[in-house]
C-alpha positions in Angstrom: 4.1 -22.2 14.9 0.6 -21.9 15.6 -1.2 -18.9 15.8 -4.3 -18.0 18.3 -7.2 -17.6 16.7 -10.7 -17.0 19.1 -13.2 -13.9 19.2 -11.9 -10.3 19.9 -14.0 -7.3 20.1 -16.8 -8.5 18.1 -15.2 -10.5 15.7 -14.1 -13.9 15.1 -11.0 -15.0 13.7 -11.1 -16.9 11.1 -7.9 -18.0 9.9 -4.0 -16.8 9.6 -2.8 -14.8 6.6 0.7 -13.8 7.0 3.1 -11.3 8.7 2.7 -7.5 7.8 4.8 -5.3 8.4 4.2 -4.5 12.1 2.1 -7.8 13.4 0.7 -10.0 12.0 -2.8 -10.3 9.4 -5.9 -13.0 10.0 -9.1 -13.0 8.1 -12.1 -12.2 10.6 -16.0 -12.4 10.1 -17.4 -9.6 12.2 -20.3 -10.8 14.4 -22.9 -7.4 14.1 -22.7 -7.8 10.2 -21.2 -11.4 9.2 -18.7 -9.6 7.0 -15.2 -10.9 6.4 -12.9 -8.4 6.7 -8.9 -8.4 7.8 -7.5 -7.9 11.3 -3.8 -6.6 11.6 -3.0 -7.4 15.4 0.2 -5.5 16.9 1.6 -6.6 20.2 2.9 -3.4 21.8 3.6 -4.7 25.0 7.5 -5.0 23.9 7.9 -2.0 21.9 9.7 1.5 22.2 8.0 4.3 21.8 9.3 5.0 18.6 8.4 1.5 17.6 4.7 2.5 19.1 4.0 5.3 16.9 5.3 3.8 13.8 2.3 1.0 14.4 0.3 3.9 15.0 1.0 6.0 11.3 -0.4 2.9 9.7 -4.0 3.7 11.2 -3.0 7.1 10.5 -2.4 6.7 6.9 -5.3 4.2 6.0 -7.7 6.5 7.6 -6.8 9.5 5.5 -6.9 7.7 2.2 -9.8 6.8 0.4 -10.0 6.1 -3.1 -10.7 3.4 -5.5 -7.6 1.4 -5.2 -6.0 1.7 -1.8 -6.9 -1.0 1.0 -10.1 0.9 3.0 -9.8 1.1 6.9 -12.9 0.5 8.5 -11.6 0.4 12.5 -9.2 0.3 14.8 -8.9 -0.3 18.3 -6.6 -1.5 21.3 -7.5 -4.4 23.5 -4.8 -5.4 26.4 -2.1 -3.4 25.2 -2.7 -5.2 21.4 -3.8 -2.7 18.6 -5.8 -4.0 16.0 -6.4 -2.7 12.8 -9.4 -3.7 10.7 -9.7 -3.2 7.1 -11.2 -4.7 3.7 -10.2 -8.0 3.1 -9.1 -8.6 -0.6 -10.9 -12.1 -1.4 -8.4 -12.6 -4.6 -5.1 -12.7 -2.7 -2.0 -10.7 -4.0 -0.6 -9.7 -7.0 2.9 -12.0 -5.8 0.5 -15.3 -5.7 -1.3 -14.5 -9.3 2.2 -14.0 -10.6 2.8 -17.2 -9.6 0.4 -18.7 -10.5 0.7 -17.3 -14.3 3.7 -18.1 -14.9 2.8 -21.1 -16.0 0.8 -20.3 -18.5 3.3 -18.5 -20.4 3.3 -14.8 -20.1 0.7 -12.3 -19.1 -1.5 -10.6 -22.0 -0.5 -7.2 -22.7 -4.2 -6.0 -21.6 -3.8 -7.1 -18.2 -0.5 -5.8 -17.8 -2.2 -2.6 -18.5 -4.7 -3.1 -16.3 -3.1 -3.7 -13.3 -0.3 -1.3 -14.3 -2.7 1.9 -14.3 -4.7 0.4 -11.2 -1.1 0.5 -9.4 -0.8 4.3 -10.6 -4.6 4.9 -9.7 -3.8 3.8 -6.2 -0.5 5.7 -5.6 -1.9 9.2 -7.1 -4.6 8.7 -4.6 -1.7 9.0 -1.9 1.1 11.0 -3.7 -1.9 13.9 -3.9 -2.0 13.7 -0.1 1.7 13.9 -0.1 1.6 10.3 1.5 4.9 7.8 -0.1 3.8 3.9 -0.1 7.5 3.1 0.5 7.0 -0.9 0.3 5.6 -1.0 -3.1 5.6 -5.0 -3.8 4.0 -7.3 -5.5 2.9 -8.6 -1.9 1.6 -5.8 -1.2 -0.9 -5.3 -4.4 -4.1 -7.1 -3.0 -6.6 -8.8 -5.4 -10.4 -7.6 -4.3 -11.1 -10.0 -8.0 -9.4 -11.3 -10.9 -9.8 -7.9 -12.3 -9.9 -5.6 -9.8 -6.8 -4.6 -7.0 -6.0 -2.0 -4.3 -2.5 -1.1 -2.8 -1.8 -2.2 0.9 0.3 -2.5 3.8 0.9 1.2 4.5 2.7 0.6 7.5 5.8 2.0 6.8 4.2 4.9 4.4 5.8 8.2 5.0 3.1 11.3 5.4 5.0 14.4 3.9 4.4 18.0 5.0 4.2 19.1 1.4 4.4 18.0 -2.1 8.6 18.8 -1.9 9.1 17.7 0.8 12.4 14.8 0.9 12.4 11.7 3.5 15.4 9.7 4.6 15.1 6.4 6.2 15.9 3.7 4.6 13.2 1.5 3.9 11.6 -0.8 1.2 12.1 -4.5 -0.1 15.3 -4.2 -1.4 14.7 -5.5 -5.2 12.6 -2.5 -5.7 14.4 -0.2 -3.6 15.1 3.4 -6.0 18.9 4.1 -6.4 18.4 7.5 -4.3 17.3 5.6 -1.5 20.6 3.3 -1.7 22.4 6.4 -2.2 21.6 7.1 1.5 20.2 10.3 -0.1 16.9 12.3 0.6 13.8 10.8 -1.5 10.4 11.7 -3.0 7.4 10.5 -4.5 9.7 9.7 -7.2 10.8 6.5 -5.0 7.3 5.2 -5.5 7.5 5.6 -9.0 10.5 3.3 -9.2 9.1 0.6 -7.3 6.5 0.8 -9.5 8.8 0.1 -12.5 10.3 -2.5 -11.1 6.4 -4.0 -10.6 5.8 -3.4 -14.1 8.6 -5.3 -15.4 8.0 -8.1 -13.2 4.5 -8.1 -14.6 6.2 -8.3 -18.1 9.0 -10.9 -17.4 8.0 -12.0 -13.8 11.3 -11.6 -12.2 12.3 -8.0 -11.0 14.8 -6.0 -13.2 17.7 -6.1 -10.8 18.8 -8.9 -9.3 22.0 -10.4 -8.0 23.6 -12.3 -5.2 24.3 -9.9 -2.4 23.2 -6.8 -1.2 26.2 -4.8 -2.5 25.5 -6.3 -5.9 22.0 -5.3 -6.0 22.9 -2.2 -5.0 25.6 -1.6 -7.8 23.4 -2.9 -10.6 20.0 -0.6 -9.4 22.0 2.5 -9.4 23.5 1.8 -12.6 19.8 1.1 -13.7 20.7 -1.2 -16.8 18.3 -4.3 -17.2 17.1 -7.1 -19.9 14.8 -5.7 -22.4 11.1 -7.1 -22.0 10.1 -9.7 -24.4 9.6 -8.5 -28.2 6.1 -9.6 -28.0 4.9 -6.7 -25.6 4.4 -2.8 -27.4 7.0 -0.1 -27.7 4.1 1.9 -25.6 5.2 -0.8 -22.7 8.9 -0.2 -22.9 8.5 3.2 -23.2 6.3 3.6 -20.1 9.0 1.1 -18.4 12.1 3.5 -19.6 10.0 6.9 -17.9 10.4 4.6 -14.4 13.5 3.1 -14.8 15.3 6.3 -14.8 18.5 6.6 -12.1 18.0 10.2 -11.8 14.9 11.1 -9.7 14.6 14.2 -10.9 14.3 12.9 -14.8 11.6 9.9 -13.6 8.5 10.2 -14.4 5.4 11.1 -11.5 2.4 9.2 -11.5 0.6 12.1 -12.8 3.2 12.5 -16.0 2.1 8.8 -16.6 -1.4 8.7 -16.0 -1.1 11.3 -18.8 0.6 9.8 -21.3 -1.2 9.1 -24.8 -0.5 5.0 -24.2 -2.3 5.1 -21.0 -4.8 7.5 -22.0 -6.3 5.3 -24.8 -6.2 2.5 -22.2 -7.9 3.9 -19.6 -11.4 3.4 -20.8 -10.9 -0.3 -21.2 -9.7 -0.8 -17.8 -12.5 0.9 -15.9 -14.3 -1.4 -18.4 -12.8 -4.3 -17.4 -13.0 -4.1 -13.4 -15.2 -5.7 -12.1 -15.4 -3.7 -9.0 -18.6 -4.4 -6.9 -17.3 -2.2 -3.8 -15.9 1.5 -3.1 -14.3 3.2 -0.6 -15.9 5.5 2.4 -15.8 8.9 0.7 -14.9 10.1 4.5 -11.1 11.5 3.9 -9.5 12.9 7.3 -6.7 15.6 7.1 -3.6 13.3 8.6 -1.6 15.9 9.2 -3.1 16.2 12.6 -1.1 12.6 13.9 -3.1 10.7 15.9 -1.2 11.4 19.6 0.5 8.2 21.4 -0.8 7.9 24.9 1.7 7.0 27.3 -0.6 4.6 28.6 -1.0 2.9 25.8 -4.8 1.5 26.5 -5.6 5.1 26.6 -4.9 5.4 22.5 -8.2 4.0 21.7 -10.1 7.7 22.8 -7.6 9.6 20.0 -8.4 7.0 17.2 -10.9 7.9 14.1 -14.3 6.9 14.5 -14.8 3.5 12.8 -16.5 3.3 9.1 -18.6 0.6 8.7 -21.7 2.4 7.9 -19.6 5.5 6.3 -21.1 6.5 2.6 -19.8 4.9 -0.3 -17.5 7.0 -3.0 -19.6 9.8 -4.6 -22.3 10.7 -1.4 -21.6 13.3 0.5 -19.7 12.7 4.0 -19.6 14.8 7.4 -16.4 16.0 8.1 -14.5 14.1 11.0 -14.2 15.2 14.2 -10.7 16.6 15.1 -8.8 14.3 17.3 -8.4 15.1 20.8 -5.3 15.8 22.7 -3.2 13.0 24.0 -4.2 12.0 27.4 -1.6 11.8 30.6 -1.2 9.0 32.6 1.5 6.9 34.1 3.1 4.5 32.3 
């Protein structure tokens, strides 16, 4: 199927990258500074209201997040009833196509499982301190900004949280690395995160996920029973350990991101791994308190006056920001 590609508010598309999880992703060059960046399109024009403001918590989200290794949201802005979201474009691809790609060389060195590992847990303690859940943690959804260097992505179905206890309940996730509370039917945490993220690590170790089996009700069986394959004898005790704090059935006995990040094993790596990125770009420092949602217009061209302010000239990590204006109330209109 072909997809349109042409010019749209100042940029040009470039080329088709995939399906996210609302609409779908191209790369774009923006005309005013000849940047590539990535363009999320959503066609709202058949959506419920419901469906609406889910598209919309993505903006939300991204805009409230900035830190070394989440996806940074420079814009977004609605066009004909289309909403397009506009963000950094990782130029290395995904973690799912290097994965891929080194499999055939064997097995990944224990140093660059490491690596990406505390990256991963970088980027999700940047949004479990905002009380923000990823939700779709997935190798697909680890983006490459170099061979070294990668940022979480594809917030669309994160969950904002009123507080650090509070529990969500919708069922959601790819289902290989989907936590057994959440097949349970029952509420979840940031803990849920932090099983996902288990299952990523042991994929980076053996590059399959830990569960897997033909149906859905067999998946299901085997994740909340939470037995899986060793990883091979070549990689540390520090690794399995680490894996056996995620792998944990029980929520409440899983380990956070924060009990991880300071562990001894991770500790004594952390130093090489800021060594080893090869980051040549941050994040705008700009962070906006999401709790205030961005309203839904009934008219839905009307959206564009409540979104945030776009951040293409915004100060890098480390200068000092001005706070951003509060949004304004939703506008009327008929439908």
């Amino acid at each position: 199927m072909a997809h349109q590609l042409g010019r749209v508010n100042g940029f040009q598309l470039l080329k088709f990258l995939g399906k996210g999880t609302f609409g779908t992703v191209y790369q774009a060059r923006r005309e005013a500074d000849g940047k590539i960046y990535a363009i999320k399109k959503v066609d709202t024009r058949k959506m419920s209201t419901k469906e609406r403001a889910e598209a919309v918590n993505e903006i939300r989200v991204l805009a409230s997040v900035a830190g070394d290794h989440v996806i940074t949201f420079y814009e977004a802005f609605v066009e004909a009833d289309i909403l397009y979201i506009v963000t950094e474009f990782a130029t290395n691809s995904d973690l799912l196509a290097i994965l891929k790609n080194k499999r055939r060389a064997g097995h990944l060195p224990e140093a660059t499982v490491w690596s990406y590992f505390i990256q991963m847990c970088l980027g999700l303690k940047t949004m479990h301190d905002q009380n923000i859940l990823h939700r779709d943690l997935k190798a697909a959804n680890v983006f490459m900004c170099s061979p070294t260097y990668l940022k979480l992505g594809d917030l669309g179905v994160a969950k904002v949280l009123k507080h650090d206890q509070a529990l969500a309940s919708t069922q959601v996730g790819t289902p290989y690395y989907v936590a057994p509370e959440v097949w349970r039917n029952k509420p979840y945490n940031a803990k849920c995160d932090m099983w996902s993220l288990g299952c990523l690590l042991y994929e980076l170790c053996t590059f399959r996920p830990p569960f897997e089996a033909e149906s859905m009700e067999g998946l299901a069986r085997k994740v909340m029973k939470g037995k899986y394959e060793a990883i091979p004898s070549f990689y540390s005790q520090a690794l399995r350990t680490t894996l056996s704090k995620l792998l944990v059935v029980e929520p409440n006995f899983r380990s956070s991101v924060n009990d991880i990040l300071n562990c001894a094993p991770v500790l004594a790596k952390m130093s090489d791994v800021a060594s080893s990125i090869k980051a040549n770009d941050h994040p705008p420092a700009e962070v906006i308190d999401i709790v205030s949602t961005i309203q839904v217009p009934r008219r839905f061209n009307d959206l564009t006056k409540n979104l945030p302010p776009s951040r293409y000239d915004a100060p890098m990590m480390g200068g000092a920001s001005p706070p951003m204006p509060p949004m304004p109330p939703p506008t009327g209109g008929a439908a």
